[in-house]
Structure formats: C-alpha cells, structure tokens
C-alpha positions in Angstrom: 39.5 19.7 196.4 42.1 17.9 199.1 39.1 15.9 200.2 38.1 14.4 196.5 42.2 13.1 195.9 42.0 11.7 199.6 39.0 9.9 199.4 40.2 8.8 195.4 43.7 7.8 196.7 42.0 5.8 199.7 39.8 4.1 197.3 42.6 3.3 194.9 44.9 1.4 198.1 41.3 -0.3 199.4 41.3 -2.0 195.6 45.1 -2.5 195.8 45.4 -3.8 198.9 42.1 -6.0 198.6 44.2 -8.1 195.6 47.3 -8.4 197.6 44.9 -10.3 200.5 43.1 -12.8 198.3 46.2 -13.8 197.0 46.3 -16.0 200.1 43.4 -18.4 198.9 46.0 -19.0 195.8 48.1 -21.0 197.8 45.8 -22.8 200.4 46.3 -25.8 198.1 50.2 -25.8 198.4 49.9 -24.7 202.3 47.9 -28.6 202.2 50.5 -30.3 200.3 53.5 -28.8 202.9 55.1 -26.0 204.5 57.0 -23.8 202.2 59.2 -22.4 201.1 58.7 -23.3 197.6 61.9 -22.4 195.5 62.7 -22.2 191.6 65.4 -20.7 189.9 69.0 -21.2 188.0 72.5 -20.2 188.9 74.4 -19.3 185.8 78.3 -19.4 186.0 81.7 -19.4 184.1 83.5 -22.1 183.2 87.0 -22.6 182.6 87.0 -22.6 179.3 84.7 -19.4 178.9 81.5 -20.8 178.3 78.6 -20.2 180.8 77.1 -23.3 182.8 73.6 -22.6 183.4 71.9 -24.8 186.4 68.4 -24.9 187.7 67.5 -25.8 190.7 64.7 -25.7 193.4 61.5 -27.7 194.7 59.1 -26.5 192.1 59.5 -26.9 189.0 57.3 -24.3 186.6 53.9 -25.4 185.9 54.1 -28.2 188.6 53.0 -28.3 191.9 55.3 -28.1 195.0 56.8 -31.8 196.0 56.4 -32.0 199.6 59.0 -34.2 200.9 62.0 -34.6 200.2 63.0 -31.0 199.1 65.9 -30.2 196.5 68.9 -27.8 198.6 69.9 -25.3 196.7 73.9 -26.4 195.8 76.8 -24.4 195.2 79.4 -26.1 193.0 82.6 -24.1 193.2 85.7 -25.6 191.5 89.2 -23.7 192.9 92.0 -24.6 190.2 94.2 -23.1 192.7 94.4 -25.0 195.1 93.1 -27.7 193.7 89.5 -28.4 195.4 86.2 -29.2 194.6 83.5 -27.3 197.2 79.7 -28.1 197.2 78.2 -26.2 199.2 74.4 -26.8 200.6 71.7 -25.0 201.7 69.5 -27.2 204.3 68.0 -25.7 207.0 66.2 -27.1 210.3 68.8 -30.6 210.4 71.3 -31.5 212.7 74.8 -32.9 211.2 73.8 -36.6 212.4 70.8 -36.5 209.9 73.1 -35.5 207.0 73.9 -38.9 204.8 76.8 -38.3 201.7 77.3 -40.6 199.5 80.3 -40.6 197.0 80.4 -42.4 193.8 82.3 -41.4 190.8 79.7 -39.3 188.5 77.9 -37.8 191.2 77.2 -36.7 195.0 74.0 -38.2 196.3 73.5 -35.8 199.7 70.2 -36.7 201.6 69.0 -35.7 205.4 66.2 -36.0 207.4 64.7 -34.6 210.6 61.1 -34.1 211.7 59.4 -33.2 208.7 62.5 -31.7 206.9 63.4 -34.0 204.0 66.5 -32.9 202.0 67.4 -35.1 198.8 69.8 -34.3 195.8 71.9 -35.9 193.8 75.0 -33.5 192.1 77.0 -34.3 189.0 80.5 -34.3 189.3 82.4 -33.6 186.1 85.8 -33.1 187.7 87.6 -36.0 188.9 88.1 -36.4 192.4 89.9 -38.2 195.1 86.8 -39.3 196.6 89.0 -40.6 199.7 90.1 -37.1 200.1 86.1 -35.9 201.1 86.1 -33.8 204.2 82.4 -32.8 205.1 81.2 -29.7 207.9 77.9 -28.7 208.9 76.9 -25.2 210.5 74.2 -23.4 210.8 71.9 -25.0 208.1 75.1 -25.2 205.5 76.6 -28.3 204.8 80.2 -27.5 203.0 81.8 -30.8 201.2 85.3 -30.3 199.8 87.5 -32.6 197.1 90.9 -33.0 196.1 90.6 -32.7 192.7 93.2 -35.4 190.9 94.6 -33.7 188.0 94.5 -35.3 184.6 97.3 -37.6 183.9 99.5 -36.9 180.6 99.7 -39.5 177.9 102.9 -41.3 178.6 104.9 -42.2 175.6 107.8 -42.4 173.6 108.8 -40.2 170.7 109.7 -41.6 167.5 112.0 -39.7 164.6 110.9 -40.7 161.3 114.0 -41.1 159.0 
C-alpha cells in the first residue's frame, strides 16, 4: 500500500515540477530584449488631508513587453511636515554617484544615470513647493536619497476693512 502513494506522490511532483521548468521558454523572448529584473507594481500612501495617493511604478507595464533601456527606479516620495523636507528616495542599483544626473525644475524631478548597460530614467512630480536651491543629493549602496526644503505657503497679505 506505501508503495502505490509513493510512486502516486512521485508522479504527481514529476508533473508539478515539469510546469515549473518550461516556464523558462516563457521568458527567452524578454531574456533577448535585456537582463531583468522586470518590475510592476503601485505604492499606495496617505496624504495629508486623509485621502490615499495611489502610484504605479516599474519597467513593465501590464500587457506590454519589458523596455530594455533606460529602466524606471522605483521612487520613494516621503513628504516630512515636521521638519519641513521633501525626500525622494531611489532605487538604482549597479551605478556609481558620477553617473547619477538630477535635474530640478519646478513641477518635477527628472533623475537619469548610466553605467555599462544599466540605464536609469524617471521623471517625479513634485506637488510641494520647494526651495530647489536647498537640494542636497547622496548616493550609497544602489540608493540615491534627494532631500528639499519645502517653502511653506505664503498667507494672503491684506488689510481689513469694517463696514459701517
């Protein structure tokens, strides 16, 4: 009886295991187009005001193939009303910090870097306003942290008037 479930089990992990191989020849046309890794998702968070801020980001977009070069880095945006700062934080491994490029303008981040074949390119909103002259930029172990003063809003100047 131990023999018949062995040999049934055996045959059952031969099947399963035969499915999980062939899955290789799914991606030989992506393993031509680039090496991976081939990323797709969102980050959903809070915003001030309660509401939740749902961003995608990623290489691949669903249904589409993989874009070679230049990849999307997953970004962090992380706004600290504390103190006052604006952090992006980037995920781009396999550059040095001489190949990272930042450029500042006033509706968005544009963050590029290049070495060998690693191609990084994204371009972040900004909604916050920012000293842009306040930008202080590091680079460590594949993470590229960029941090803002953020300029607070300026109240309406004015004068009151009584009505008599």
């Amino acid at each position: 009886m131990t023999m018949f479930f062995d040999d049934e089990f055996d045959r059952i992990f031969k099947r399963m295991s035969n499915s999980f191989f062939n899955t290789d020849d799914i991606f030989e046309e992506f393993k031509e187009n680039g090496s991976g890794p081939f990323y797709y998702g969102y980050t959903m968070t809070v915003g001030p005001d309660g509401k939740p801020i749902v961003k995608e980001y990623g290489n691949v977009k669903p249904g589409l193939l993989p874009s070679a070069n230049p990849r999307e880095p997953i970004v962090d945006t992380i706004v600290d009303e504390k103190e006052k700062l604006l952090k992006l934080v980037a995920e781009m491994p396999g550059v040095e910090k001489t190949d990272v490029k930042i450029l500042v303008q006033s509706k968005f981040v544009d963050i590029s870097a290049e070495h060998c074949e690693k191609k990084y390119n994204v371009k972040v909103p900004i909604k916050q306003k920012i000293d842009e002259n306040s930008a202080k930029a590091s680079y460590k172990n594949g993470i590229l942290e960029l941090v803002f003063k953020l300029i607070e809003d300026e109240k309406p100047k004015g004068k009151s008037v009584e009505v008599e």
